[in-house]
KOLTORRO-322461 format. One record per atom (N, C-alpha, C): residue number from 1; residue in three letters; atom name; y, z, x. Coordinates in Angstrom, 3 decimals, always signed. Example, Ala and Ser with C-alpha at 12.3 -4.5 7.8 and 13.67 -1.06 7.14 Angstrom:
BEGIN
+-----+------+------+----------+----------+----------+
! pos ! code ! site !        v !        w !        u !
+-----+------+------+----------+----------+----------+
!   1 !  Ala !    N !   -5.690 !   +7.800 !  +13.190 !
!   1 !  Ala !   CA !   -4.500 !   +7.800 !  +12.300 !
!   1 !  Ala !    C !   -3.300 !   +7.800 !  +13.200 !
!   2 !  Ser !    N !   -2.250 !   +7.080 !  +12.850 !
!   2 !  Ser !   CA !   -1.060 !   +7.140 !  +13.670 !
!   2 !  Ser !    C !   +0.030 !   +7.870 !  +12.900 !
+-----+------+------+----------+----------+----------+
***
This chain:
BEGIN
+-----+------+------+----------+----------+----------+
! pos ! code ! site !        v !        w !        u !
+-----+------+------+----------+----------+----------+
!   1 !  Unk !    N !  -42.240 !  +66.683 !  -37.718 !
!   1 !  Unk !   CA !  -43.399 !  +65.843 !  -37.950 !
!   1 !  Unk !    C !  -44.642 !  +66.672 !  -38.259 !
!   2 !  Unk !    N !  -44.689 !  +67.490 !  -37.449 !
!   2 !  Unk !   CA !  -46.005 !  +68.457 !  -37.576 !
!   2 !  Unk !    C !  -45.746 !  +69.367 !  -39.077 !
!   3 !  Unk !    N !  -44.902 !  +69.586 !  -39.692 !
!   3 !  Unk !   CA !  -44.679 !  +70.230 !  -41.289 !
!   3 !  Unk !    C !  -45.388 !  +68.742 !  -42.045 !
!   4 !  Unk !    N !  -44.486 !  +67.844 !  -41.781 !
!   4 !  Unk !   CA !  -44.933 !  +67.122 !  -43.039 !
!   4 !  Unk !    C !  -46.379 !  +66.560 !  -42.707 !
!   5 !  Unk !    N !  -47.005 !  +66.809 !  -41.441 !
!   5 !  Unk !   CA !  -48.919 !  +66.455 !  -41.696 !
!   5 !  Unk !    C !  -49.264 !  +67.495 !  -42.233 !
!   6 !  Unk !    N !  -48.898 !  +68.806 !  -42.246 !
!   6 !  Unk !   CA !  -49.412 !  +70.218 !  -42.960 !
!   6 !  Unk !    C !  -49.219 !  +70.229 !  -44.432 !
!   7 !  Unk !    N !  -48.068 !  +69.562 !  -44.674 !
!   7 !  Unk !   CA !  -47.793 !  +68.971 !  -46.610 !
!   7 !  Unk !    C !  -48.650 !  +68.388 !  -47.189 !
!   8 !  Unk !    N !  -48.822 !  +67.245 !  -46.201 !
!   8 !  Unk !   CA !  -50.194 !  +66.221 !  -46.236 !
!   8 !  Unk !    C !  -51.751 !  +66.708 !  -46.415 !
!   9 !  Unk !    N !  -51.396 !  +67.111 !  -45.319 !
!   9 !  Unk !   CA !  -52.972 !  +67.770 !  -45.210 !
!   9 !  Unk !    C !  -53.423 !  +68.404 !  -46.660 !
!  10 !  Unk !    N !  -52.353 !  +69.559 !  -47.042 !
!  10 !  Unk !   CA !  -52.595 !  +70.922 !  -47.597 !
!  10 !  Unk !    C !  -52.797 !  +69.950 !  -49.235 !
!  11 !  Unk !    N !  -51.668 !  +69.275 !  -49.248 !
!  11 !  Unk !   CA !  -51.921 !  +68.080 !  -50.744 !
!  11 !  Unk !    C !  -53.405 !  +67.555 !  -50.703 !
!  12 !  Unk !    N !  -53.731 !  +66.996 !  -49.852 !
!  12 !  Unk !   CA !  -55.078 !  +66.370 !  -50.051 !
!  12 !  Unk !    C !  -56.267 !  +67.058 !  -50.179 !
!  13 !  Unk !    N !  -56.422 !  +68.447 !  -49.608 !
!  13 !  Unk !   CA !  -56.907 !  +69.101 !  -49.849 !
!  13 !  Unk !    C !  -57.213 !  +70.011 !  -51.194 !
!  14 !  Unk !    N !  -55.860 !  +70.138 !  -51.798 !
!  14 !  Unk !   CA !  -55.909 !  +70.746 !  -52.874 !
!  14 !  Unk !    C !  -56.437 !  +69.532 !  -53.968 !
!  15 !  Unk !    N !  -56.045 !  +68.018 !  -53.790 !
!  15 !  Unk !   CA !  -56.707 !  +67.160 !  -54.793 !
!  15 !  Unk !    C !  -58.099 !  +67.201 !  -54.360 !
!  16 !  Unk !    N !  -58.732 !  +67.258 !  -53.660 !
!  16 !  Unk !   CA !  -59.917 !  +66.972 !  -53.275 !
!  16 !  Unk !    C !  -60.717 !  +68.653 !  -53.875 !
!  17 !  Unk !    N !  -60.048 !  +69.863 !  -53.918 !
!  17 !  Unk !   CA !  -60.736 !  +70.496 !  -54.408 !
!  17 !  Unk !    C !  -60.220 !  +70.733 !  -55.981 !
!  18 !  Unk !    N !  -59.341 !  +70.265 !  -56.530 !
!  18 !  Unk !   CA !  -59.329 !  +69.424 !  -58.509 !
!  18 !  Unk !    C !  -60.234 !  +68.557 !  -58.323 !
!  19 !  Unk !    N !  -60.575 !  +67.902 !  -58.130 !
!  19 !  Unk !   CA !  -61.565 !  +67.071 !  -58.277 !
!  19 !  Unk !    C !  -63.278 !  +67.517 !  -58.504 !
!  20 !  Unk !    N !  -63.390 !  +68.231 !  -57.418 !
!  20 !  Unk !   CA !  -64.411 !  +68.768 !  -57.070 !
!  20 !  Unk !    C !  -64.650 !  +69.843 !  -58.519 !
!  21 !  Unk !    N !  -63.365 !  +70.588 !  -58.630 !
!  21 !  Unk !   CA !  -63.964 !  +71.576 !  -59.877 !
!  21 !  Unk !    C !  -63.812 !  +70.867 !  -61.375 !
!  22 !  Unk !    N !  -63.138 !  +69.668 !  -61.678 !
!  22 !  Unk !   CA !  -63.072 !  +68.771 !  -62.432 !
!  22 !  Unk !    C !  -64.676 !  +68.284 !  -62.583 !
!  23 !  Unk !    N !  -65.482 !  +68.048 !  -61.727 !
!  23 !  Unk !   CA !  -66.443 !  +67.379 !  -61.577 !
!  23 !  Unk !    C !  -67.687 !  +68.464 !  -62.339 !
!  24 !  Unk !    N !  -67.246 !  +69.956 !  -61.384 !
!  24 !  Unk !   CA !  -68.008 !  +71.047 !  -61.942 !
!  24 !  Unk !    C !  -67.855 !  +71.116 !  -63.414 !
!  25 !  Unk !    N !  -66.573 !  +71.262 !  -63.731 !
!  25 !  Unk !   CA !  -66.716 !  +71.596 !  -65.320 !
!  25 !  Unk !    C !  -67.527 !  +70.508 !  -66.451 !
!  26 !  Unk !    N !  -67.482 !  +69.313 !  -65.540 !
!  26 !  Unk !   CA !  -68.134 !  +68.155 !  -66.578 !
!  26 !  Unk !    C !  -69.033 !  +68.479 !  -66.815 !
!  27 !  Unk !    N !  -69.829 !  +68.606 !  -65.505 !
!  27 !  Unk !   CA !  -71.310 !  +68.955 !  -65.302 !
!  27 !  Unk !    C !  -71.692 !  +70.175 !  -66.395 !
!  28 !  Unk !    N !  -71.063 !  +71.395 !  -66.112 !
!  28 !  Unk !   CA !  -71.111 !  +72.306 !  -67.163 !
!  28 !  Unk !    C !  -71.234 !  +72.310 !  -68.598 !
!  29 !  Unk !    N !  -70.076 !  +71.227 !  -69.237 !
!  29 !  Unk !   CA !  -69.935 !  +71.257 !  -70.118 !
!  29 !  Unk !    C !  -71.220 !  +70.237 !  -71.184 !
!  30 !  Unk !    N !  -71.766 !  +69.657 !  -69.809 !
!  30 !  Unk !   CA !  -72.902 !  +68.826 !  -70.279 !
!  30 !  Unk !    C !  -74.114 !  +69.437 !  -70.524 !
!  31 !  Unk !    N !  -74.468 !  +70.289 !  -69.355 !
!  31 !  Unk !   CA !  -75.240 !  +71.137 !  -69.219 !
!  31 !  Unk !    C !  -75.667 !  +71.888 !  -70.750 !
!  32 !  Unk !    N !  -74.051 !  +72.896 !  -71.195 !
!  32 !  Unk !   CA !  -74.249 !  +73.275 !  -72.296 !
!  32 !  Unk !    C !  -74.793 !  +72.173 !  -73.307 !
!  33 !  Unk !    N !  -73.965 !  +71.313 !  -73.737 !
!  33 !  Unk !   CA !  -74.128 !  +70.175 !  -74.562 !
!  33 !  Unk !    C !  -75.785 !  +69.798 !  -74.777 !
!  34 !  Unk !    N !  -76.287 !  +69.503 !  -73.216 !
!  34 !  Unk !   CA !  -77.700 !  +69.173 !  -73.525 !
!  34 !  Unk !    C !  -78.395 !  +70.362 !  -73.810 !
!  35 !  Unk !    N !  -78.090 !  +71.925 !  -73.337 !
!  35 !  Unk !   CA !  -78.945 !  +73.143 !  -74.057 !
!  35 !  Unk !    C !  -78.752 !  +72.987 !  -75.724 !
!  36 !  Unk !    N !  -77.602 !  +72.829 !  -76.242 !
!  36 !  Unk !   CA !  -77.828 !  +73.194 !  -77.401 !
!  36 !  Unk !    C !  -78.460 !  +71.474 !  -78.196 !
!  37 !  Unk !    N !  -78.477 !  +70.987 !  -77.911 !
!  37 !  Unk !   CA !  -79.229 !  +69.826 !  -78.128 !
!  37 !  Unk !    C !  -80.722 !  +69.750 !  -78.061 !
!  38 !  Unk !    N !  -81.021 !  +70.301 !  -76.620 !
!  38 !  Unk !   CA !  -82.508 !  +71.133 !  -76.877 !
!  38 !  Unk !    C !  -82.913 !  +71.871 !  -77.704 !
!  39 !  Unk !    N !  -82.290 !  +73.251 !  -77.771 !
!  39 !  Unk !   CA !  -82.093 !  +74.540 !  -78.946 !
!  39 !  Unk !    C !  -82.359 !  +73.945 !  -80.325 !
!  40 !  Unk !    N !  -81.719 !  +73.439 !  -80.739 !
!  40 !  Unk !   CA !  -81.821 !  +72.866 !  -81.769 !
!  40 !  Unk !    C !  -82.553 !  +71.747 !  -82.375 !
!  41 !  Unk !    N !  -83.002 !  +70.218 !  -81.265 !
!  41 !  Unk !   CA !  -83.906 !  +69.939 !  -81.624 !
!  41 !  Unk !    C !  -85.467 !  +70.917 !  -81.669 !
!  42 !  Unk !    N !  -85.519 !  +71.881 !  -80.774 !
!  42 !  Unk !   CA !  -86.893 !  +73.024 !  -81.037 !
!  42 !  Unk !    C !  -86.705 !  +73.458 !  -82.605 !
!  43 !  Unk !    N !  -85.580 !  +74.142 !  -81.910 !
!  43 !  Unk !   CA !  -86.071 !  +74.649 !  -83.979 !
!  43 !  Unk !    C !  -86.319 !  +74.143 !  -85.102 !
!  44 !  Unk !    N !  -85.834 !  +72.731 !  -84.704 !
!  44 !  Unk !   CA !  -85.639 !  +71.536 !  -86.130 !
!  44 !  Unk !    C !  -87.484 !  +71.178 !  -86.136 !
!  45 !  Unk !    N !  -87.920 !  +71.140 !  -84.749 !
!  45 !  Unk !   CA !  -89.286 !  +70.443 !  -84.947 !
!  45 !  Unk !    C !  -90.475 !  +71.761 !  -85.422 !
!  46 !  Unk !    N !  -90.023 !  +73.047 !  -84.465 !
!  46 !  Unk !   CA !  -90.844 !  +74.272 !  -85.267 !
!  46 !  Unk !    C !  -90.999 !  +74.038 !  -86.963 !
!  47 !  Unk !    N !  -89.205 !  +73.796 !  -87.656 !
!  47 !  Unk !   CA !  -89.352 !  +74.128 !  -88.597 !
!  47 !  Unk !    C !  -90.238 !  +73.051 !  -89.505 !
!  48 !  Unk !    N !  -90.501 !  +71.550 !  -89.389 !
!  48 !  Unk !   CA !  -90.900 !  +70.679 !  -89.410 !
!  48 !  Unk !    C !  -92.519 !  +70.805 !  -89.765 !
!  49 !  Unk !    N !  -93.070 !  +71.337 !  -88.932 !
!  49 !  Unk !   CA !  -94.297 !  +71.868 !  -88.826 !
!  49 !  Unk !    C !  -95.057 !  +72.100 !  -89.823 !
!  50 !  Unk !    N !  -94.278 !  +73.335 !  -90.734 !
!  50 !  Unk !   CA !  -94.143 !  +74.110 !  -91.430 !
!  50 !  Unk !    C !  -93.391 !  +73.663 !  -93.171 !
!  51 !  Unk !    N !  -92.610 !  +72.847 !  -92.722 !
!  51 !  Unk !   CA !  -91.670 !  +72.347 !  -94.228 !
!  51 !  Unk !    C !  -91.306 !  +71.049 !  -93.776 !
!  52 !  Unk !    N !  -91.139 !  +70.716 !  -95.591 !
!  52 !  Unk !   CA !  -90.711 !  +69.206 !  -95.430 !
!  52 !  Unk !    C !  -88.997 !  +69.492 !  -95.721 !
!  53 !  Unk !    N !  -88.806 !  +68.161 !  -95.347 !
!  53 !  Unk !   CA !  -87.448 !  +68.193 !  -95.311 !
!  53 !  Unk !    C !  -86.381 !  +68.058 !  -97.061 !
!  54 !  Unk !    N !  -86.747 !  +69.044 !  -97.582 !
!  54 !  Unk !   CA !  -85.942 !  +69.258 !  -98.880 !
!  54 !  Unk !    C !  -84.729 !  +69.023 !  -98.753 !
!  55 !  Unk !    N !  -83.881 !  +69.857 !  -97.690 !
!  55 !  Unk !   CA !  -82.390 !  +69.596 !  -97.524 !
!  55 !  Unk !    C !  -82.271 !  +68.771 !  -96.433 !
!  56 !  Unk !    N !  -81.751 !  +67.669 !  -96.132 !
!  56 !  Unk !   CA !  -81.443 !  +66.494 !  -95.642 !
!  56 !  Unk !    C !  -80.241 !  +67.331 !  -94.354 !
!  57 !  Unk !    N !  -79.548 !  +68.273 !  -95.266 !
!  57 !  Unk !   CA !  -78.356 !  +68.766 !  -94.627 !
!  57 !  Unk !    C !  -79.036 !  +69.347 !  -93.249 !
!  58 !  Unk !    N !  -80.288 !  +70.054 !  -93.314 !
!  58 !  Unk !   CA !  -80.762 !  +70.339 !  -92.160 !
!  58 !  Unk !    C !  -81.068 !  +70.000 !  -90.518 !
!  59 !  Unk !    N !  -80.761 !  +68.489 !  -91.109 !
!  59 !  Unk !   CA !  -79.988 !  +67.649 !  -89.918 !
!  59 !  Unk !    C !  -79.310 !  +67.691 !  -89.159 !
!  60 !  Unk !    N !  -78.341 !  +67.902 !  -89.849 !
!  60 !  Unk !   CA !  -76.122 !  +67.464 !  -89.844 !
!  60 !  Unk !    C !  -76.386 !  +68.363 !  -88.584 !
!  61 !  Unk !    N !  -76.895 !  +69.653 !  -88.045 !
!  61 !  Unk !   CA !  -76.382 !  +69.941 !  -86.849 !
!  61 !  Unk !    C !  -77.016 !  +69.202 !  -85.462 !
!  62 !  Unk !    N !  -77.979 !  +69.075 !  -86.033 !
!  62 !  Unk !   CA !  -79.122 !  +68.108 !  -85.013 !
!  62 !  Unk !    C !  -78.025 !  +66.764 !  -84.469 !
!  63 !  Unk !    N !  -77.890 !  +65.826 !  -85.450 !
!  63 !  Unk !   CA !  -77.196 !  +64.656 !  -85.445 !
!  63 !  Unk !    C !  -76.052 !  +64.972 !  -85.346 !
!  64 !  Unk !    N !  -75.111 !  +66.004 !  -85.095 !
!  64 !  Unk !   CA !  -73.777 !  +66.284 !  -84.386 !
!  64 !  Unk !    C !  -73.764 !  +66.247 !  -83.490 !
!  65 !  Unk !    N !  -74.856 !  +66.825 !  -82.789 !
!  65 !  Unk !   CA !  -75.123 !  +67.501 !  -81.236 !
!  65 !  Unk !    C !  -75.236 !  +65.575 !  -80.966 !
!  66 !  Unk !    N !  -76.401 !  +64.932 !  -81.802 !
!  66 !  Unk !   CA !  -76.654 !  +63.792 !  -80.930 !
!  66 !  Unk !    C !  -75.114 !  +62.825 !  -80.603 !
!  67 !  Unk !    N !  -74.177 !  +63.047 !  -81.663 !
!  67 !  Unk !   CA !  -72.621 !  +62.432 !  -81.756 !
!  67 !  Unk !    C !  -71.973 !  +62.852 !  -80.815 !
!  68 !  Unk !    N !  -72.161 !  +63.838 !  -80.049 !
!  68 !  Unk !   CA !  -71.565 !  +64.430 !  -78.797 !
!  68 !  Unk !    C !  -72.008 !  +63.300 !  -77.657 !
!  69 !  Unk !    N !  -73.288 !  +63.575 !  -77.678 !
!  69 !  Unk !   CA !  -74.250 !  +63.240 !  -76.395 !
!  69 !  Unk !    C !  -74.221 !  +61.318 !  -76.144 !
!  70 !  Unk !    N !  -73.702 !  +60.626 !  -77.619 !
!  70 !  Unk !   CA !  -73.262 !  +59.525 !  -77.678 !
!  70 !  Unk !    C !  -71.961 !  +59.548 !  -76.723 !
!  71 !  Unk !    N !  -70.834 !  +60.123 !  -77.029 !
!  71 !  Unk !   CA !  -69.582 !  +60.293 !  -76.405 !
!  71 !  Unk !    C !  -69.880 !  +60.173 !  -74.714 !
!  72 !  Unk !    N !  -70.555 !  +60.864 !  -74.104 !
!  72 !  Unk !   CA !  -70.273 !  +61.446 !  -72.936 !
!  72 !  Unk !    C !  -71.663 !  +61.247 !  -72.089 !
!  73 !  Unk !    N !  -72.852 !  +60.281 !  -72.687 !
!  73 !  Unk !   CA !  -73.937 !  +60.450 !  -72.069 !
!  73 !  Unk !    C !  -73.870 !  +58.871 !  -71.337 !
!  74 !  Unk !    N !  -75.072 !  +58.631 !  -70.537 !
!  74 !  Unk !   CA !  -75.411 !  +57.192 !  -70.228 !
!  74 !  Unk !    C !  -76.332 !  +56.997 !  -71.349 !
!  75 !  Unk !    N !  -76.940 !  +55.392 !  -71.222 !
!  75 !  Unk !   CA !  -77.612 !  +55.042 !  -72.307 !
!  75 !  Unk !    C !  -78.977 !  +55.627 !  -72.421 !
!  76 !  Unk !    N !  -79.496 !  +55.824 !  -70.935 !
!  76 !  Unk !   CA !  -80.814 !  +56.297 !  -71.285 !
!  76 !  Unk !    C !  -80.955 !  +57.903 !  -71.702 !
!  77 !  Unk !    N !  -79.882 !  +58.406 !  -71.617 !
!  77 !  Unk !   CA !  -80.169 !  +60.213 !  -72.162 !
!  77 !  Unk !    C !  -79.673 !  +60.103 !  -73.951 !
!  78 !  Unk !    N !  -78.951 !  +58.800 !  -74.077 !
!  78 !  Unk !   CA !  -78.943 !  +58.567 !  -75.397 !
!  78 !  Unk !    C !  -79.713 !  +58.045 !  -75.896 !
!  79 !  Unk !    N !  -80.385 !  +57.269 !  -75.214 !
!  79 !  Unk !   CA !  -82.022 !  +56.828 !  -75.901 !
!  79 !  Unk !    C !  -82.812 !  +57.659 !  -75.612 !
!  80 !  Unk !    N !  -83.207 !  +58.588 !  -75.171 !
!  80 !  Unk !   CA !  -84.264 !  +59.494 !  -74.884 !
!  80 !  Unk !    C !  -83.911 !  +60.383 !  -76.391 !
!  81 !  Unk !    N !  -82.224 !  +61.069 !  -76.238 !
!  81 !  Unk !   CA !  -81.936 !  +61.783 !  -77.943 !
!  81 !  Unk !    C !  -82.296 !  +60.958 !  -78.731 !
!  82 !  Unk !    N !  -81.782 !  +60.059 !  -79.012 !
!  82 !  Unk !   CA !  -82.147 !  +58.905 !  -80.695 !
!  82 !  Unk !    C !  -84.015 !  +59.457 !  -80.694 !
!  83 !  Unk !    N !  -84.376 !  +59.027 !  -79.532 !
!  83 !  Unk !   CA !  -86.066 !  +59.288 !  -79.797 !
!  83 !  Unk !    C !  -86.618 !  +60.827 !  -79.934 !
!  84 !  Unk !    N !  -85.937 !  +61.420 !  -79.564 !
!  84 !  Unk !   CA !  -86.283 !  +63.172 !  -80.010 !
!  84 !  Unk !    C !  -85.929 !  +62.947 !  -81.499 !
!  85 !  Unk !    N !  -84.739 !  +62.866 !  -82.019 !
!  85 !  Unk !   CA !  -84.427 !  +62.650 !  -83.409 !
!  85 !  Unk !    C !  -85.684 !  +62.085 !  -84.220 !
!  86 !  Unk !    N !  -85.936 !  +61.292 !  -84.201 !
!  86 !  Unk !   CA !  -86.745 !  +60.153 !  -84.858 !
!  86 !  Unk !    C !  -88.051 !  +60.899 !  -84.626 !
!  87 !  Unk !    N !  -88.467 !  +61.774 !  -83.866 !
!  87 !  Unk !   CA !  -89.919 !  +62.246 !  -83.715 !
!  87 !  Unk !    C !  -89.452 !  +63.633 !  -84.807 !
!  88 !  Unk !    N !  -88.359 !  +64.105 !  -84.183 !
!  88 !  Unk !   CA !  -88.016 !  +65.023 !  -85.769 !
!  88 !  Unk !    C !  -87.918 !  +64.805 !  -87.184 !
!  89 !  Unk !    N !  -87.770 !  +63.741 !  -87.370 !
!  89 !  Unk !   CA !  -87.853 !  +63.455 !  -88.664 !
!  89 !  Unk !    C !  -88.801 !  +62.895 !  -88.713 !
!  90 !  Unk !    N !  -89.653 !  +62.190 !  -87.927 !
!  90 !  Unk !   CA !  -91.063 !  +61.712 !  -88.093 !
!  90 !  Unk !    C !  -92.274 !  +62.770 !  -88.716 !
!  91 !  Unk !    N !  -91.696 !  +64.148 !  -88.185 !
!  91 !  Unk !   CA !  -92.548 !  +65.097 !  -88.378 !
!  91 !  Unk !    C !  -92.144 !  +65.718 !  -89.516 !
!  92 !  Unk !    N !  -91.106 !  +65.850 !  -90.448 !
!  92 !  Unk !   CA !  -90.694 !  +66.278 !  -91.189 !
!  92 !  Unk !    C !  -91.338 !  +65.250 !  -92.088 !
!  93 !  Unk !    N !  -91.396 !  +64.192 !  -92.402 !
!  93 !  Unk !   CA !  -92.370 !  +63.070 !  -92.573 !
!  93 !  Unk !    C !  -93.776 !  +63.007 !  -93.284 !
!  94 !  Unk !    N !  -94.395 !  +63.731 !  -92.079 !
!  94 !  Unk !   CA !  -95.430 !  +63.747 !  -92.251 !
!  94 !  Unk !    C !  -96.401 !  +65.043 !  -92.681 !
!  95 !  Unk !    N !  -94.887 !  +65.718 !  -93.371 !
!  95 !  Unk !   CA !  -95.557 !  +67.236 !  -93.958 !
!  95 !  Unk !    C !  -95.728 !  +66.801 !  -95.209 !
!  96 !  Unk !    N !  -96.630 !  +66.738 !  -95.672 !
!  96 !  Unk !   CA !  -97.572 !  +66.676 !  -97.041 !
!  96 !  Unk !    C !  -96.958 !  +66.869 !  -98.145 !
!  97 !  Unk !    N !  -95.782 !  +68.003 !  -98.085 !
!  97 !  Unk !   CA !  -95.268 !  +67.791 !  -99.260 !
!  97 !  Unk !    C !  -93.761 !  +67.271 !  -99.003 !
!  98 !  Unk !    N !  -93.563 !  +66.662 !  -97.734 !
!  98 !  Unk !   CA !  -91.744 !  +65.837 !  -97.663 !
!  98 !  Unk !    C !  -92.061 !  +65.099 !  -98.662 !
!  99 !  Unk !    N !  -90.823 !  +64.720 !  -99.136 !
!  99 !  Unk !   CA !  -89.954 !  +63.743 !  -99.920 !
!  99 !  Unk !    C !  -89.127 !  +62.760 !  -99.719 !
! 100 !  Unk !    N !  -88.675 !  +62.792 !  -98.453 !
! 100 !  Unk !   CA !  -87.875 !  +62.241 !  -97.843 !
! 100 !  Unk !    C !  -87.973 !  +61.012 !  -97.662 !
! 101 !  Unk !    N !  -87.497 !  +59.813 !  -97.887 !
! 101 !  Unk !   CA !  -87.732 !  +58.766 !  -97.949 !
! 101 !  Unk !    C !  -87.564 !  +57.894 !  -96.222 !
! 102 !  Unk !    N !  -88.912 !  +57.391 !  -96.337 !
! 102 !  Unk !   CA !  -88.892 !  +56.805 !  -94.339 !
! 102 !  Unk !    C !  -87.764 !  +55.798 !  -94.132 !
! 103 !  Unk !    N !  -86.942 !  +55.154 !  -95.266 !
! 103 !  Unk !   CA !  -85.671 !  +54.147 !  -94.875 !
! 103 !  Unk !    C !  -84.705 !  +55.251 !  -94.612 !
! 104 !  Unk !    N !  -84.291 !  +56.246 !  -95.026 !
! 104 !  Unk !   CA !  -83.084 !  +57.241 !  -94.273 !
! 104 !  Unk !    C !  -83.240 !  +57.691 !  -92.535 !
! 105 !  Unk !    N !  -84.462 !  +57.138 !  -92.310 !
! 105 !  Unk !   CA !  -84.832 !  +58.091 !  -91.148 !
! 105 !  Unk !    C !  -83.626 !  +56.965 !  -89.622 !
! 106 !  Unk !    N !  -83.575 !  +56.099 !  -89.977 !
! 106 !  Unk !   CA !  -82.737 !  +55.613 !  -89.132 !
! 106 !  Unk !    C !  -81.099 !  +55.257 !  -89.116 !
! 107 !  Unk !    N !  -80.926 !  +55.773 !  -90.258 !
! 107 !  Unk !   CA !  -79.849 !  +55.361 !  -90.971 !
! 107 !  Unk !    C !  -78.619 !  +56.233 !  -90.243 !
! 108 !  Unk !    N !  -78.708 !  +57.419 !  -90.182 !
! 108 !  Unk !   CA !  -77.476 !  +58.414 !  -89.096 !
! 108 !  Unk !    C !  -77.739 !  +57.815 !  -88.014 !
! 109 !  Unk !    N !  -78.827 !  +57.314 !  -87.038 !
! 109 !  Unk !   CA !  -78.785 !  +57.020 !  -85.628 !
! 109 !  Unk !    C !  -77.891 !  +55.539 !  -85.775 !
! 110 !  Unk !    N !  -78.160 !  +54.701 !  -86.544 !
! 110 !  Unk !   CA !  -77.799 !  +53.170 !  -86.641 !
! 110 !  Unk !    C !  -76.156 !  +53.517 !  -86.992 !
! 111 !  Unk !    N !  -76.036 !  +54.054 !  -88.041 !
! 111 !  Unk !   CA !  -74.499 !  +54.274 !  -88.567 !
! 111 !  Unk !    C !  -73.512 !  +54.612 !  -88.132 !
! 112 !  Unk !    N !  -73.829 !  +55.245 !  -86.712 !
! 112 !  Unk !   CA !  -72.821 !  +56.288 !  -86.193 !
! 112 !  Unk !    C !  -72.625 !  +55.502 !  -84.945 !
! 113 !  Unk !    N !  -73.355 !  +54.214 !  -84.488 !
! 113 !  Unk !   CA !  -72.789 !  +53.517 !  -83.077 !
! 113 !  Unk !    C !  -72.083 !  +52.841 !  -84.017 !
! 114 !  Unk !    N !  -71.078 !  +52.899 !  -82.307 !
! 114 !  Unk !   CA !  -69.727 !  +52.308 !  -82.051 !
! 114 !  Unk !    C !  -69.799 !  +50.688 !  -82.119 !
+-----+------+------+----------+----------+----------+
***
C-alpha cells in the first residue's frame, strides 16, 4: 500500500511540475512575442517621423507580429495592438509627403479577424 501512495504521490507531482513549466514557457513565449512587437512597432514609428510610407511592405512585419498577438492574446492586449498600429500609420499619414491613401489604413486590421 505504502509503494502505490509513493507512485501516486511521485505522478502528481511530476504533473503538477509539467504544468507549472508548461505555464512558464507560455509566459515566455509571450513575453518574447510582445518584445518584438514593441521593437518593431518603435522603429516603424521612429521611421514615420521622418518618411512617408512609400513602401506599404514596411508594414508586413509590424502586422505579422500583430497576427501572432491575435492568436494567443486576450481582447484588450489586442485592442491596445490594433491601436499602436493605427497610430503608426496615422503618423506615416501625416508626413507631408505620404501618399498613402487613409482607406488602407484599416484594411489589414479588419481583414485578418477571424
Amino acid at each position: 500500500m505504502a509503494h502505490q501512495q509513493r507512485i501516486v504521490t511521485t505522478w502528481i507531482s511530476q504533473k503538477s511540475q509539467t504544468i507549472r513549466e508548461q505555464g512558464k514557457s507560455e509566459t515566455r513565449k509571450r513575453e518574447t512575442l510582445y518584445g518584438d512587437f514593441i521593437t518593431e512597432a518603435s522603429q516603424r514609428l521612429a521611421d514615420a517621423f521622418d518618411h512617408s510610407l512609400d513602401k506599404p511592405e514596411t508594414l508586413v512585419k509590424l502586422y505579422a507580429i500583430l497576427g501572432r498577438i491575435r492568436l494567443v492574446s486576450s481582447d484588450a492586449v489586442l485592442t491596445a495592438a490594433e491601436e499602436c498600429c493605427d497610430r503608426v500609420v496615422d503618423l506615416y499619414m501625416q508626413n507631408p509627403t505620404g501618399q498613402w491613401p487613409r482607406s488602407l489604413r484599416r484594411y489589414t486590421v479588419a481583414s485578418s479577424s477571424f
